[in-house]
C-alpha positions in Angstrom: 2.4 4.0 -3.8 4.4 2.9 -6.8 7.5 1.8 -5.2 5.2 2.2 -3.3 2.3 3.5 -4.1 1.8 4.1 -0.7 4.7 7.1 -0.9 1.6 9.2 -2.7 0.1 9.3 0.3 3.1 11.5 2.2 3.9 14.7 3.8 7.3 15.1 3.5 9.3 17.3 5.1 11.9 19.9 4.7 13.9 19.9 1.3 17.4 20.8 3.1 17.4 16.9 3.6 20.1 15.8 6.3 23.0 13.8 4.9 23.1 11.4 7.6 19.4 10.3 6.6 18.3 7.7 4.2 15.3 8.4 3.2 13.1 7.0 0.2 11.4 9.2 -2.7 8.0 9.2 -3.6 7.3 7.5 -7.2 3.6 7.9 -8.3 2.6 8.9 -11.9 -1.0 8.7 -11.7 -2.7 8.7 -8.5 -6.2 7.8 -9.4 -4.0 4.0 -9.9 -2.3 5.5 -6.4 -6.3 5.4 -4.9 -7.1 2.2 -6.2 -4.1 0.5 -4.7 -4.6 2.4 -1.3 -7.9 0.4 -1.5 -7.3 -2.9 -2.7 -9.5 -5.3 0.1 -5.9 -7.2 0.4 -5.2 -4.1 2.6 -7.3 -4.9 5.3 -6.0 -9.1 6.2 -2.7 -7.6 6.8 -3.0 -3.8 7.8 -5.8 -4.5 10.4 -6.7 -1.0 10.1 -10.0 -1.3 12.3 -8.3 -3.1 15.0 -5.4 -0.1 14.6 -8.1 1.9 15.2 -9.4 0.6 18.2 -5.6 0.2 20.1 -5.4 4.3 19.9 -5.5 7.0 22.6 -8.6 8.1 21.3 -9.9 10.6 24.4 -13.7 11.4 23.4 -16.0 11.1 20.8 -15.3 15.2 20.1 -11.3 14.7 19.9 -9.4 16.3 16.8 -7.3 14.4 14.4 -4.6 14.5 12.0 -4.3 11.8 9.7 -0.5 12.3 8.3 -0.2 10.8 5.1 -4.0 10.4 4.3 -3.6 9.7 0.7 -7.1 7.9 -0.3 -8.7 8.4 3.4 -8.2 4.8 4.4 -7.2 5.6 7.9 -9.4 9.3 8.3 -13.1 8.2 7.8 -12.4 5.2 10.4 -10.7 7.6 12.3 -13.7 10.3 11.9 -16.2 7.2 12.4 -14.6 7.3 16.2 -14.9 11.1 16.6 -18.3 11.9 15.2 -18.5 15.2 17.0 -14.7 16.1 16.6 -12.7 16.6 13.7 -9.9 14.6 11.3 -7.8 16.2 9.3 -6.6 14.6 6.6 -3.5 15.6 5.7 -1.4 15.5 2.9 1.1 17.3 0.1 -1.5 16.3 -3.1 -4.3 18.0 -4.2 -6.0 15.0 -6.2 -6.0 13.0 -2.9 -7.7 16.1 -1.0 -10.5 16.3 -4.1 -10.8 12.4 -3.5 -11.6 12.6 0.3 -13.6 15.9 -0.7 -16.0 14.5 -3.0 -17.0 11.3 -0.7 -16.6 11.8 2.8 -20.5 12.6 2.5 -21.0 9.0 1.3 -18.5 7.4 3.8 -20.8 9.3 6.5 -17.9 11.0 8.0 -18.5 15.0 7.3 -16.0 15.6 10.4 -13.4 15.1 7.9 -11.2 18.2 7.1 -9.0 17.5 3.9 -6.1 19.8 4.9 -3.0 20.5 2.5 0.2 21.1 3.5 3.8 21.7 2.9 6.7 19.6 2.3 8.5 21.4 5.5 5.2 21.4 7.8 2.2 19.5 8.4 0.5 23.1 8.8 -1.5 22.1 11.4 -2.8 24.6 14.5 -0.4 24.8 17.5 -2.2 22.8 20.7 -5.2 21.7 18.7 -4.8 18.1 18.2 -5.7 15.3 20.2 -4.1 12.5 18.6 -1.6 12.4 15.5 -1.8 9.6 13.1 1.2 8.5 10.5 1.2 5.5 9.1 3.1 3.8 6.5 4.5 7.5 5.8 7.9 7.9 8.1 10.6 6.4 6.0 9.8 9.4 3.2 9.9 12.1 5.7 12.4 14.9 5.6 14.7 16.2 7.8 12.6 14.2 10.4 13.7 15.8 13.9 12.9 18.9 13.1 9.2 18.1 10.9 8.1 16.3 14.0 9.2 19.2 16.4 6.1 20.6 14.4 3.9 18.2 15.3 4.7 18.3 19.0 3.3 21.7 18.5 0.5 21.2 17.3 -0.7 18.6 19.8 -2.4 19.7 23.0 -1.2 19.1 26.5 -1.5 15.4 26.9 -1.9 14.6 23.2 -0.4 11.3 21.3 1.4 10.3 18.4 1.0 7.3 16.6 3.6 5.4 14.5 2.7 2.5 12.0 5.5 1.7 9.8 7.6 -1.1 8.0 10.0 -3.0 9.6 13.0 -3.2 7.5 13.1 -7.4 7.9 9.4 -7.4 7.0 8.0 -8.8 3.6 4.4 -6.8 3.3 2.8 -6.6 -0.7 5.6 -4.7 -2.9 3.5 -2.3 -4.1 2.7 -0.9 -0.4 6.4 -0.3 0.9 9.7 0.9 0.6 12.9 -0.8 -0.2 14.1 -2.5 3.2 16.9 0.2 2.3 14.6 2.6 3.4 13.0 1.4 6.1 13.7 2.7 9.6 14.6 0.2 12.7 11.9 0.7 16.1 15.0 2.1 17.7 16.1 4.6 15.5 12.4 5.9 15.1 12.3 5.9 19.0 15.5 7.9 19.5 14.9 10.2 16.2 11.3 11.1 18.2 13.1 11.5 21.8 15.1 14.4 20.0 11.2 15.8 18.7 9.9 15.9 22.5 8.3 12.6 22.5 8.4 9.4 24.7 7.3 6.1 23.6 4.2 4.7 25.9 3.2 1.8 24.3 4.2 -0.8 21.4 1.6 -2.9 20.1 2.8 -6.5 18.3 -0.2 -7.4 16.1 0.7 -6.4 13.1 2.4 -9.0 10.5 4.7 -6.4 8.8 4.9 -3.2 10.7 6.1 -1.6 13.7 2.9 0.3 15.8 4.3 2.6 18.6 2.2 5.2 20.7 4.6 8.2 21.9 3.8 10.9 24.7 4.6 14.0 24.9 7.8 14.4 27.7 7.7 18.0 27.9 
């Protein structure tokens, strides 16, 4: 979110970064700016985020959630909107974004919605609790990625997902919401980097004008 602004929205993992990554750094000064560009109505012709939505593994209307990278709650409250009698948790590294999602899932009607902090080497989420995990736009600032998604492999329940919307690096989306192409990871080298994590991909969705969307399994 401020080359971009959508970096505010991250949980980045570990701070012993691995030399052979590139990875992109979050640049945000003020995030209230941060929220307002998360919800700009340009957003939704190109991110399609209620069709998104619709295209995930979604079990029951009583599944749990983690929204990785939540930032403004753009993605939870449609993903708590799905799972009235489950549970989202939003997830992410700043404290201003968890008072924002704090102070209006009431008025978004999605009370399900957990704001949940966490660390820059863990998503701090319950081991075999979560149904489905959502990251989007959010991969290219991640950390020491093998290992942070390991993490999340545990904290999915037998059977559970993980979804992947990102940037392709030949894409051109709105400036202000991604990375340097630099940055940007190819679908293959997010698909072998998650292998090494325990996942397989299942699905690839082509929709999207700007952005990779890839639904993993676990494989063991």
């Amino acid at each position: 979110m401020h080359r971009p602004l959508l970096a505010a929205v991250l949980v980045v993992a570990a701070v012993g970064c691995r030399k052979r990554e590139v990875v992109a750094d979050m640049d945000y000064d003020d995030p209230k700016a941060a929220i307002a560009t998360m919800e700009s109505e340009e957003r939704e012709s190109w991110e399609m985020p209620d069709r998104i939505v619709r295209a995930l593994p979604i079990p029951d209307k009583g599944a749990v959630i983690a929204d990785i990278g939540a930032g403004s709650g753009y993605f939870s409250r449609r993903l708590a909107q799905q799972v009235p009698t489950g549970t989202v948790y939003a997830v992410d590294i700043d404290d201003e974004f968890r008072a924002h999602i704090e102070s209006q899932r009431e008025s978004w009607g999605t009370p399900n919605i957990q704001p949940h902090l966490a660390f820059y080497d863990d998503p701090a989420l319950p081991e075999k609790a979560v149904d489905l995990v959502f990251v989007a736009n959010t991969y290219a600032y991640l950390r020491d990625r093998v290992r942070y998604f390991k993490k999340v492999h545990d904290a999915l329940k037998p059977g559970g997902y993980l979804a992947i919307v990102d940037f392709r690096p030949d894409a051109q989306p709105p400036e202000k919401f991604a990375p340097d192409p630099k940055y940007r990871l190819s679908r293959d080298a997010i698909v072998g980097e998650l292998q090494q994590a325990g996942f397989a991909l299942e699905r690839e969705e082509d929709f999207l004008p700007h952005q990779y969307f890839l639904i993993f399994a676990m494989n063991r």
